[in-house]
N, CA, C and O atoms as a DFTB+ gen file, in Angstrom:
636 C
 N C O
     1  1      75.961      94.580     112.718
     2  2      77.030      95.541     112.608
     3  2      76.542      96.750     111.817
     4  3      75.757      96.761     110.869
     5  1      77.209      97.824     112.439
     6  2      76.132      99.139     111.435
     7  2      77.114      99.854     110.560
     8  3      78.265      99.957     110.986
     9  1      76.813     100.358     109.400
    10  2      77.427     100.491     108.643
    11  2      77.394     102.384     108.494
    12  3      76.441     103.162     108.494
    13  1      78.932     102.623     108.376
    14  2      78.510     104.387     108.359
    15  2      78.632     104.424     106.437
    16  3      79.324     103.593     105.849
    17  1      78.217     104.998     106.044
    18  2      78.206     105.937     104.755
    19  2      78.737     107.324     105.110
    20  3      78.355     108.195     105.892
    21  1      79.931     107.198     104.105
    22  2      80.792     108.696     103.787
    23  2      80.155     109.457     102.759
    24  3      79.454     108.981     101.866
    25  1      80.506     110.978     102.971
    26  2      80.327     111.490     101.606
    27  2      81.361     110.835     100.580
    28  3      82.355     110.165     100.861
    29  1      80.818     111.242      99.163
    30  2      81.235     110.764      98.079
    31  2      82.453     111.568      97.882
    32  3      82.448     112.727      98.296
    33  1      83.695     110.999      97.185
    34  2      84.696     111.909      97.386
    35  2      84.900     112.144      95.344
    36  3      84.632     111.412      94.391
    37  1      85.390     113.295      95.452
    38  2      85.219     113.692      94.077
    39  2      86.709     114.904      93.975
    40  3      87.144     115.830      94.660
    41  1      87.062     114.240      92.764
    42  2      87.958     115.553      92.764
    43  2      88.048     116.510      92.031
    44  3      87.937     116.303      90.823
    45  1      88.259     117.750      92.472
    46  2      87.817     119.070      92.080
    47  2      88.909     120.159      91.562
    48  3      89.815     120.453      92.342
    49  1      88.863     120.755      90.310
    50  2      89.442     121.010      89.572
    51  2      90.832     121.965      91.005
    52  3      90.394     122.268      92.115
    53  1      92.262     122.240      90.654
    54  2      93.199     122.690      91.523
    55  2      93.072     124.258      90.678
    56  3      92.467     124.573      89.653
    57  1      94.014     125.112      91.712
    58  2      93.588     126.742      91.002
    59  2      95.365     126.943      90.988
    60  3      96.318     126.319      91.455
    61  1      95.202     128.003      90.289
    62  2      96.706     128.410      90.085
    63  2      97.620     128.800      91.187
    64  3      98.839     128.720      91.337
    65  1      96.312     129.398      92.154
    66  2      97.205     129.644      93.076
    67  2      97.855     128.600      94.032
    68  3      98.854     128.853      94.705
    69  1      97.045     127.117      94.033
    70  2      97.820     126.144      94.508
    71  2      98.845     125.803      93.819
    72  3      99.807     125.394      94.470
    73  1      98.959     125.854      92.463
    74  2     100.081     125.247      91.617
    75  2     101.138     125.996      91.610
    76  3     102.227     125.449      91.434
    77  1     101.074     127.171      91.767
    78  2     101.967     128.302      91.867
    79  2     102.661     128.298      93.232
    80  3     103.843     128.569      93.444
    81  1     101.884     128.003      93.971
    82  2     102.324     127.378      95.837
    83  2     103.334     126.226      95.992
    84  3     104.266     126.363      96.784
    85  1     103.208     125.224      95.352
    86  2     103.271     124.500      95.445
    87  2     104.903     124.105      94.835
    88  3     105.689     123.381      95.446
    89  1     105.191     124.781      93.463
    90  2     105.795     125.126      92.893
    91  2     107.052     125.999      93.467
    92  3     108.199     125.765      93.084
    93  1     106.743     127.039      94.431
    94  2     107.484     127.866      94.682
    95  2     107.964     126.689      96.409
    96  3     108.661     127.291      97.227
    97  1     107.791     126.038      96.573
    98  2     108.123     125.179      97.831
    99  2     109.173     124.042      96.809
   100  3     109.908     123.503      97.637
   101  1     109.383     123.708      95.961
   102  2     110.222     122.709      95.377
   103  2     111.801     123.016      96.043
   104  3     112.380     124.100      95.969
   105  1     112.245     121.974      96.599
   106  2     113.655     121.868      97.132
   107  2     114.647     122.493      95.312
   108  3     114.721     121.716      94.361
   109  1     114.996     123.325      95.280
   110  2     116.112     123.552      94.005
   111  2     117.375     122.587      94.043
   112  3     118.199     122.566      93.129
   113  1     117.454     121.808      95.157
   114  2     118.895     121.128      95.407
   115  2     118.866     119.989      94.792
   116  3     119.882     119.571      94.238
   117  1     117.960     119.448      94.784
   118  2     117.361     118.336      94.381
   119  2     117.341     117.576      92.681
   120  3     116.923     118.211      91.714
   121  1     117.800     116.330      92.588
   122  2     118.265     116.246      91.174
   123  2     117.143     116.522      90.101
   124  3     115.981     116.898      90.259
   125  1     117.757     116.261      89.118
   126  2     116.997     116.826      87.721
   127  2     115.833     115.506      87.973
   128  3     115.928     114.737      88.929
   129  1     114.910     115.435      87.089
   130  2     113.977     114.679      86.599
   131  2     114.597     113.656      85.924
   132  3     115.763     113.273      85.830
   133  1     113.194     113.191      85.330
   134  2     113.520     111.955      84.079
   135  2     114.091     112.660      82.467
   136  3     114.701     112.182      81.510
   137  1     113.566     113.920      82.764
   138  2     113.586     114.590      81.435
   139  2     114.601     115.617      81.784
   140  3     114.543     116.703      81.208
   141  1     115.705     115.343      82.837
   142  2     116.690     116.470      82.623
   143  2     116.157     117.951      83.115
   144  3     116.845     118.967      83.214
   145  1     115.026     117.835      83.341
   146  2     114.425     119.285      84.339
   147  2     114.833     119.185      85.688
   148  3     114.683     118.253      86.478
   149  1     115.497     120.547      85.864
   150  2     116.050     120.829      86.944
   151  2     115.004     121.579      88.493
   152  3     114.642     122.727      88.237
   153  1     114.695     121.241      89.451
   154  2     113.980     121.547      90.036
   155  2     113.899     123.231      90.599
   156  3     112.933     123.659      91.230
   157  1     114.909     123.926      90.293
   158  2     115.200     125.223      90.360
   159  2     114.917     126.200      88.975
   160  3     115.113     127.412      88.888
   161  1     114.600     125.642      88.344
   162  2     114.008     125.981      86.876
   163  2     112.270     126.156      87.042
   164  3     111.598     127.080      86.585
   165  1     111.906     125.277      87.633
   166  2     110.346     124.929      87.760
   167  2     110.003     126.084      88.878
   168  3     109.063     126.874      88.787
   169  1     110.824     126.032      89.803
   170  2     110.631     126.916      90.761
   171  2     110.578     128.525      90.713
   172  3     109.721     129.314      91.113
   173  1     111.682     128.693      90.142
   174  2     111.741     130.108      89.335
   175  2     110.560     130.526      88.504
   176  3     109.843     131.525      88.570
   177  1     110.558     129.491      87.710
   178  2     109.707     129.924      86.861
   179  2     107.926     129.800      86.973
   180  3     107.004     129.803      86.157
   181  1     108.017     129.721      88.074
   182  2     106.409     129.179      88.702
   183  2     105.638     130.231      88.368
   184  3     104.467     129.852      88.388
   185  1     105.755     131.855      87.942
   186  2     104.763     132.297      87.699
   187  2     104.256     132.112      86.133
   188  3     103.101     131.879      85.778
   189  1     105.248     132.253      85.416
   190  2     105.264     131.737      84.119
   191  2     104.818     130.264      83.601
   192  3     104.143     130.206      82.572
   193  1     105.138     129.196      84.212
   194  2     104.547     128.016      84.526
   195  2     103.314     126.960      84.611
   196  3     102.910     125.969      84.004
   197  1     102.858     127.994      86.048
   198  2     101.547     127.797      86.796
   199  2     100.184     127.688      86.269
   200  3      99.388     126.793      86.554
   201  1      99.924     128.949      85.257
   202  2      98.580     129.165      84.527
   203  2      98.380     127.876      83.461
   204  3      97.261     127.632      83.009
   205  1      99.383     127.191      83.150
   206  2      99.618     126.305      81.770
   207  2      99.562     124.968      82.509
   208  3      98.842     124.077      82.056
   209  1     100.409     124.741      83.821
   210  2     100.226     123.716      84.569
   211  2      98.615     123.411      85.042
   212  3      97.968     122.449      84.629
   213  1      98.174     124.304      85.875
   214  2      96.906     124.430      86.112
   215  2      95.789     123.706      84.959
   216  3      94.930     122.856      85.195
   217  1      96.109     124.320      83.735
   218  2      94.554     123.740      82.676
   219  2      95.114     122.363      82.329
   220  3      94.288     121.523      81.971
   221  1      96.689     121.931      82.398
   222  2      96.627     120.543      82.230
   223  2      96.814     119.732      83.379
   224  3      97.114     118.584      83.055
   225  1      96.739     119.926      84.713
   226  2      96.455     118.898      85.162
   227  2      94.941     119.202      85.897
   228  3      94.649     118.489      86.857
   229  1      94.054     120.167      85.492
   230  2      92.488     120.281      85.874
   231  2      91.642     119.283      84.142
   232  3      90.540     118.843      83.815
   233  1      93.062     119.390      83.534
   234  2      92.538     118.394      82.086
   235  2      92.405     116.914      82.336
   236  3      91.715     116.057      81.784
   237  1      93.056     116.876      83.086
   238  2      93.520     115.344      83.577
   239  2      92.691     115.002      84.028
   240  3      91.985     114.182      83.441
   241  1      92.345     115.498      85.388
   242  2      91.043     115.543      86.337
   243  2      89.330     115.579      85.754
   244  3      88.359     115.040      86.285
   245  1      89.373     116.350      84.583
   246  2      88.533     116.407      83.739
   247  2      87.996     114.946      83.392
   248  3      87.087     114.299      83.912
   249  1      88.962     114.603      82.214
   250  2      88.974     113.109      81.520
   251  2      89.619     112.113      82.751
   252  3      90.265     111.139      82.365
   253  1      89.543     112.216      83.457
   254  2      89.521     111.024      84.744
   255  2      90.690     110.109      84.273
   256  3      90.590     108.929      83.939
   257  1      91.892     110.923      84.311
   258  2      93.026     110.106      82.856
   259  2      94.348     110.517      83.793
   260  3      94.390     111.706      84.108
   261  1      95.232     109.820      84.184
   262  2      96.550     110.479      84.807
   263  2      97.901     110.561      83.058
   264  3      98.240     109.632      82.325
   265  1      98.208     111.719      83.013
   266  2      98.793     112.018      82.019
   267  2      99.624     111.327      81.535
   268  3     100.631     111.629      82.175
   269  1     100.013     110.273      80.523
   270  2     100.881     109.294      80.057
   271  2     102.762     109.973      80.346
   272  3     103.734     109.382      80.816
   273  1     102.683     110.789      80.046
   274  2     104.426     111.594      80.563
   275  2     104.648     111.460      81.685
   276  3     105.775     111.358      82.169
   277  1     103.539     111.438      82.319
   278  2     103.603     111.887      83.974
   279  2     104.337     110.341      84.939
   280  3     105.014     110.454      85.961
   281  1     103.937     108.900      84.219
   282  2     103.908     108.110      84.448
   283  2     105.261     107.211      84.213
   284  3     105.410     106.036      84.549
   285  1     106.126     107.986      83.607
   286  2     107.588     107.541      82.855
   287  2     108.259     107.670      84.892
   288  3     108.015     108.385      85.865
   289  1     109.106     106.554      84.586
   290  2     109.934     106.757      85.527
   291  2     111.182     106.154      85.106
   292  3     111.079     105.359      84.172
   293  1     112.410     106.364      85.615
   294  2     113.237     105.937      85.603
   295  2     114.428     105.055      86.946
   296  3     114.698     105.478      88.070
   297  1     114.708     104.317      86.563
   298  2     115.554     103.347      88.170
   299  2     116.628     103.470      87.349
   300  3     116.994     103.232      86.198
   301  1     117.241     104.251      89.085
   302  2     119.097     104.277      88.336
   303  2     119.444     103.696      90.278
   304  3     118.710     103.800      91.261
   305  1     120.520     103.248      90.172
   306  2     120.756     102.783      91.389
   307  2     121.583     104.203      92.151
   308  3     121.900     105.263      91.611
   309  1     121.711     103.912      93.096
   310  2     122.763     105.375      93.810
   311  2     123.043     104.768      94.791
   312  3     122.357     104.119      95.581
   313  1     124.897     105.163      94.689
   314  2     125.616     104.882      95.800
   315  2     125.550     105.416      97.321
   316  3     125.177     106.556      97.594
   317  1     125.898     104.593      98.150
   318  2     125.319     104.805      99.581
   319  2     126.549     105.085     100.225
   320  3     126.995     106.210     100.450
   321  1     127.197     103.740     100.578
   322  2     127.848     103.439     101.570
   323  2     128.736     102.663     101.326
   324  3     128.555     101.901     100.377
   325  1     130.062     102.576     102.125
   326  2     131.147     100.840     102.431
   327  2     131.381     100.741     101.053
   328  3     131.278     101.745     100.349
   329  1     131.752      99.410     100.482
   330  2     132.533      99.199      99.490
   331  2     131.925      99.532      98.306
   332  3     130.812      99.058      98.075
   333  1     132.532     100.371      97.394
   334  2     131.566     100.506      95.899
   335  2     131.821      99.574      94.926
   336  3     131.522      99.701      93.739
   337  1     132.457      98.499      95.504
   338  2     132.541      97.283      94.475
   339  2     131.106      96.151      94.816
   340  3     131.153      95.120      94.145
   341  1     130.462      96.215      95.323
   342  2     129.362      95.272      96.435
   343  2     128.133      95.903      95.594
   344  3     127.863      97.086      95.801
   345  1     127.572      95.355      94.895
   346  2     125.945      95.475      94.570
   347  2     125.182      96.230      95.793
   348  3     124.810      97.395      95.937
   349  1     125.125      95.354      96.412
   350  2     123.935      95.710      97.651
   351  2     124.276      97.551      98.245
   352  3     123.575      98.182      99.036
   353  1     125.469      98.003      97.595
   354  2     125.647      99.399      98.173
   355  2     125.050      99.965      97.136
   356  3     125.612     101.054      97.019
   357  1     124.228      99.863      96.300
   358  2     123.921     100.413      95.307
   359  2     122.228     100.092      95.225
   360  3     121.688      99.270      94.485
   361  1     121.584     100.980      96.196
   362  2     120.271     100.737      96.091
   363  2     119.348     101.266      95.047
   364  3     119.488     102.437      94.694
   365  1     118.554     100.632      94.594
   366  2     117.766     101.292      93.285
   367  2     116.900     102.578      94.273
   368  3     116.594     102.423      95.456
   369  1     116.650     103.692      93.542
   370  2     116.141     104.880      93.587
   371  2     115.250     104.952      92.407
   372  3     115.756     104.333      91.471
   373  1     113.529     105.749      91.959
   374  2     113.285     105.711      91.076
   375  2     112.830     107.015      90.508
   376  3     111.713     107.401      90.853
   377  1     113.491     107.711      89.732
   378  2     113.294     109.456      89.293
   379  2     112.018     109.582      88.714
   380  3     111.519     108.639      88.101
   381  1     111.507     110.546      88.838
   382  2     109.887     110.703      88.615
   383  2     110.008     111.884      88.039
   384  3     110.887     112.584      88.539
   385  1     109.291     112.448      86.955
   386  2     109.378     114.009      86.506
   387  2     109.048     114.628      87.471
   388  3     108.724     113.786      88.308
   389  1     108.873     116.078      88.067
   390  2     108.802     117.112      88.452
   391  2     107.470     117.107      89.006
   392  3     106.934     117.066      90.113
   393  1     107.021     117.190      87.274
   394  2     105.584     117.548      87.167
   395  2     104.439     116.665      87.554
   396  3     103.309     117.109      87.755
   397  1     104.755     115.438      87.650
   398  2     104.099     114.478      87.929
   399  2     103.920     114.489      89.281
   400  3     102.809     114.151      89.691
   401  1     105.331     115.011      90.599
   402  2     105.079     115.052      91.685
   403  2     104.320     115.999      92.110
   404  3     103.544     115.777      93.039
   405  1     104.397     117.246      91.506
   406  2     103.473     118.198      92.014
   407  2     102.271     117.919      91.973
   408  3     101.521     118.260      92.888
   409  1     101.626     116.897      90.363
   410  2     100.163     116.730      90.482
   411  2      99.714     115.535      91.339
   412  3      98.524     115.433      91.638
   413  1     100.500     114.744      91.694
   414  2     101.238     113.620      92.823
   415  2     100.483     114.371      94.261
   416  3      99.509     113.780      94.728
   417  1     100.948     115.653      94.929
   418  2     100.739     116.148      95.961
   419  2      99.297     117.005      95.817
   420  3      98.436     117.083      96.692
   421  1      99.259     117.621      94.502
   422  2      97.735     118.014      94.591
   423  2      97.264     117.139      95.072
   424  3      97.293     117.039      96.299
   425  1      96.604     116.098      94.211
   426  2      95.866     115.289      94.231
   427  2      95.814     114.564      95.997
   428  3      94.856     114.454      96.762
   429  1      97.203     114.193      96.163
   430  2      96.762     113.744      97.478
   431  2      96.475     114.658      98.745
   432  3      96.252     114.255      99.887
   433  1      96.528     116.020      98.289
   434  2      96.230     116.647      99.156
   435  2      94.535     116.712      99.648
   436  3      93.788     116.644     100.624
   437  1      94.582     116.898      98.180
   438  2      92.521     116.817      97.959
   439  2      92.199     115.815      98.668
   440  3      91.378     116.065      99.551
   441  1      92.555     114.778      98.592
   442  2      92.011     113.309      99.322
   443  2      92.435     113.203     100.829
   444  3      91.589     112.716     101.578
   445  1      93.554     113.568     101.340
   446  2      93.806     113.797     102.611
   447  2      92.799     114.517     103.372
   448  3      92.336     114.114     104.439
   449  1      92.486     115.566     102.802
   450  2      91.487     116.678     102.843
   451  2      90.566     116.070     103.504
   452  3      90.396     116.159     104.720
   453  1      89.833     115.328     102.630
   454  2      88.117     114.343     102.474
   455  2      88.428     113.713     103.699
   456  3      87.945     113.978     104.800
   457  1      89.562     112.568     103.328
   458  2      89.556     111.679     104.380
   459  2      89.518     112.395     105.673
   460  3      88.878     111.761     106.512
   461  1      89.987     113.485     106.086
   462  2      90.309     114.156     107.803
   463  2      89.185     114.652     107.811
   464  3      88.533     114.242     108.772
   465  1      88.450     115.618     106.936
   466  2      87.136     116.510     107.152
   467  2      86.279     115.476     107.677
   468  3      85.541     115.826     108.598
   469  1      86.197     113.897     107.167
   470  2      85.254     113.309     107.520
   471  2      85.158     111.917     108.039
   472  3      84.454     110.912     107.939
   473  1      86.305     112.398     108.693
   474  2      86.872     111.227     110.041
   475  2      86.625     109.770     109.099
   476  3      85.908     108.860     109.514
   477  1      87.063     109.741     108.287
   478  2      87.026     108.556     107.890
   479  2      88.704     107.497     107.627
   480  3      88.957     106.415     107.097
   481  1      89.347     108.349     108.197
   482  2      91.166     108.221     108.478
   483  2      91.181     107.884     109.886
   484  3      90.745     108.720     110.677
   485  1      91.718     106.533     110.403
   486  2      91.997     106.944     111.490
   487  2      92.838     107.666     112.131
   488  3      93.807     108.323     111.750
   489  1      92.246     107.433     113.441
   490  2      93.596     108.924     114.047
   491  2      94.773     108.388     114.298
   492  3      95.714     109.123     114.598
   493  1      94.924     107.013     114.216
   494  2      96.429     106.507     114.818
   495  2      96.834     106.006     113.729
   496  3      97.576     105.036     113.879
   497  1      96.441     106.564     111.821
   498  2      97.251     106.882     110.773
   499  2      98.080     107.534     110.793
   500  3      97.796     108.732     110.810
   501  1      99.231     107.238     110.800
   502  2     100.572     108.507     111.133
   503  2     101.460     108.893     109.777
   504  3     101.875     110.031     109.563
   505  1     101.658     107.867     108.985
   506  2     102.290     107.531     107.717
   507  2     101.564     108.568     106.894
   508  3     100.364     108.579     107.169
   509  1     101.951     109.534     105.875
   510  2     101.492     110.526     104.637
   511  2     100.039     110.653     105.243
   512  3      98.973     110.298     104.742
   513  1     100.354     111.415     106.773
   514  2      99.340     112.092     106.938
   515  2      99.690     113.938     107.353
   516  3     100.796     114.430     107.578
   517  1      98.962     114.317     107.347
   518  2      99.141     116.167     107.532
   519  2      99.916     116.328     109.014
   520  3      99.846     115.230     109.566
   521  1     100.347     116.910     109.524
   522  2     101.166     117.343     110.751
   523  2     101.049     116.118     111.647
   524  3     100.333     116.024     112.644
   525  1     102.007     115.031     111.049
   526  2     102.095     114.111     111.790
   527  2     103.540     113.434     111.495
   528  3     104.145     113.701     110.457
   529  1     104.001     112.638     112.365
   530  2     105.403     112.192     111.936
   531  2     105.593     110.756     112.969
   532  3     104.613     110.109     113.338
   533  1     107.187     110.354     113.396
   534  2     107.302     109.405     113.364
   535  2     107.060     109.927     115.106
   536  3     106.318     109.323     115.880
   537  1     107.907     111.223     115.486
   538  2     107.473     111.476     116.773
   539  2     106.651     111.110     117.615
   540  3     106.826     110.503     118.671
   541  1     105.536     111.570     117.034
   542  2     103.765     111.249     117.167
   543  2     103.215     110.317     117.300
   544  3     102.094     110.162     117.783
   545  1     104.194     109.275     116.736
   546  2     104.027     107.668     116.778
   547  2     104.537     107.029     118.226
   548  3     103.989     106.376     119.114
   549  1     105.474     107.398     118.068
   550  2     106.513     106.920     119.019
   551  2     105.585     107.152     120.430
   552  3     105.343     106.285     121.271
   553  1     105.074     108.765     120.450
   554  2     104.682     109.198     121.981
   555  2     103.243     108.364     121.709
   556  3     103.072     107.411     122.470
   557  1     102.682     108.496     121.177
   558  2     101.105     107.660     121.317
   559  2     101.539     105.900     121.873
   560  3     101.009     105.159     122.700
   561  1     102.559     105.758     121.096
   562  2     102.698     104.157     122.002
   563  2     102.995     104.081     123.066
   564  3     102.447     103.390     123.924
   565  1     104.361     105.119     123.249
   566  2     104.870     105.302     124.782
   567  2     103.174     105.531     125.862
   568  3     102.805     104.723     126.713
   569  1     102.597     106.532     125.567
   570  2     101.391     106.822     125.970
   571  2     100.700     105.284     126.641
   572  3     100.627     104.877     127.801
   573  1     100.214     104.630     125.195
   574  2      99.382     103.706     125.367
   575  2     100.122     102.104     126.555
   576  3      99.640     101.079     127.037
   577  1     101.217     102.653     126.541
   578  2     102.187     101.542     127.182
   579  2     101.921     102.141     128.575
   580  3     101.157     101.436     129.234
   581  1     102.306     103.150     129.139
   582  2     101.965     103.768     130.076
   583  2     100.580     103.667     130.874
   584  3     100.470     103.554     132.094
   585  1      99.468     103.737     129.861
   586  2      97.880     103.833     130.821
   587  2      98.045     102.539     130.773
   588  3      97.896     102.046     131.891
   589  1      98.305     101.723     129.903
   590  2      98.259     100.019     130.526
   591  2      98.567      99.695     131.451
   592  3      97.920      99.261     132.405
   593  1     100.200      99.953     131.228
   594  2     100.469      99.722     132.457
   595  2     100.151     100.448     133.838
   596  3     100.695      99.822     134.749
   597  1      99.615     101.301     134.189
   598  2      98.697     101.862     135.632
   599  2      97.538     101.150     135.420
   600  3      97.133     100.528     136.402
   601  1      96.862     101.066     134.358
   602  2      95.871     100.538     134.737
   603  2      95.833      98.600     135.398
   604  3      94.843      97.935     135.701
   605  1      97.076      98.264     135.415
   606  2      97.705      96.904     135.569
   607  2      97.927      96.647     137.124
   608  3      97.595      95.797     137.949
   609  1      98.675      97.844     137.091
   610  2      99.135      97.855     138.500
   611  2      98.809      98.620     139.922
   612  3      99.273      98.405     141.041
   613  1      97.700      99.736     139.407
   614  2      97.220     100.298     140.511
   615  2      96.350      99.531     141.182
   616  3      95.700      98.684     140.569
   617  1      96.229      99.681     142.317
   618  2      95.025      99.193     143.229
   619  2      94.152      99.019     143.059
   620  3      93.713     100.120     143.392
   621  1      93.198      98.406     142.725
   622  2      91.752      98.589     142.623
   623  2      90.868      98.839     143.912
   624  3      91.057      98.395     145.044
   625  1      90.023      99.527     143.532
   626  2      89.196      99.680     145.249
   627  2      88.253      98.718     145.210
   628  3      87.566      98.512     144.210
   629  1      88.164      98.110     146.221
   630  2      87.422      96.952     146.653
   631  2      86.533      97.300     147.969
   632  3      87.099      97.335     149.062
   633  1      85.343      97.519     147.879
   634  2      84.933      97.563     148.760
   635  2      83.703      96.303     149.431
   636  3      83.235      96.440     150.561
């Protein structure tokens, strides 16, 4: 069996202008954090923000360390549906700071990156991958259901 070797994947310090990007895309509707930060606060304030965000989470990356704040979460349950006397309508949800998601999406962006540049993802990964969805899923099976089946039922030439 032969074995491929990837490049080495390494991660490389993020620039302001991603954090500042990244930042200015935050849903504002969206509830506060663990710490009561409001996601329309972060957003606004992304130019002011960004330069300070940037050296601490390229600090992080530095010391090969994910930031101890970053890692706080909180489980509060939230109501759904049907009776609000019933447990089970009350599914746990778990709040994550802000800041943690943004360095959350750097980071996996960088690695998404690696993995696609160097085909080492497969292609019928559909799940937290780049311009892909459940759509995509759906038609690749429909697809693969389809050539099966012709290839099942057409004729074969026999000569």
């Amino acid at each position: 069996m032969e074995t491929t070797t990837h490049p080495q994947f390494t991660l490389r310090h993020t620039t302001e202008k991603e954090v500042s990007t990244l930042m200015q895309q935050i849903n504002p509707d969206k509830a506060s954090d663990i710490y009561h930060i409001k996601p329309a606060i972060i957003k606004d304030l992304h130019d002011f923000l960004a330069p300070t965000l940037t050296q601490l989470y390229n600090k992080a990356i530095d010391e090969d360390e994910y930031p101890d704040p970053l890692k706080a979460t909180k489980l509060i349950e939230l109501y759904k549906v049907k009776d609000p006397s019933l447990p089970e309508n009350y599914p746990p949800i778990s709040l994550l700071p802000i800041l943690a998601k943004l360095f959350d999406t750097l980071l996996n962006n960088q690695i998404m990156h690696h993995l696609t540049a160097h085909n080492i993802i497969s292609p019928t990964q559909y799940a937290f991958r780049p311009n892909s969805n459940t759509t995509l899923t759906l038609q690749t099976i429909i697809d693969d259901i389809y050539t099966r089946t012709q290839e099942t039922t057409s004729p074969r030439n026999i000569h």
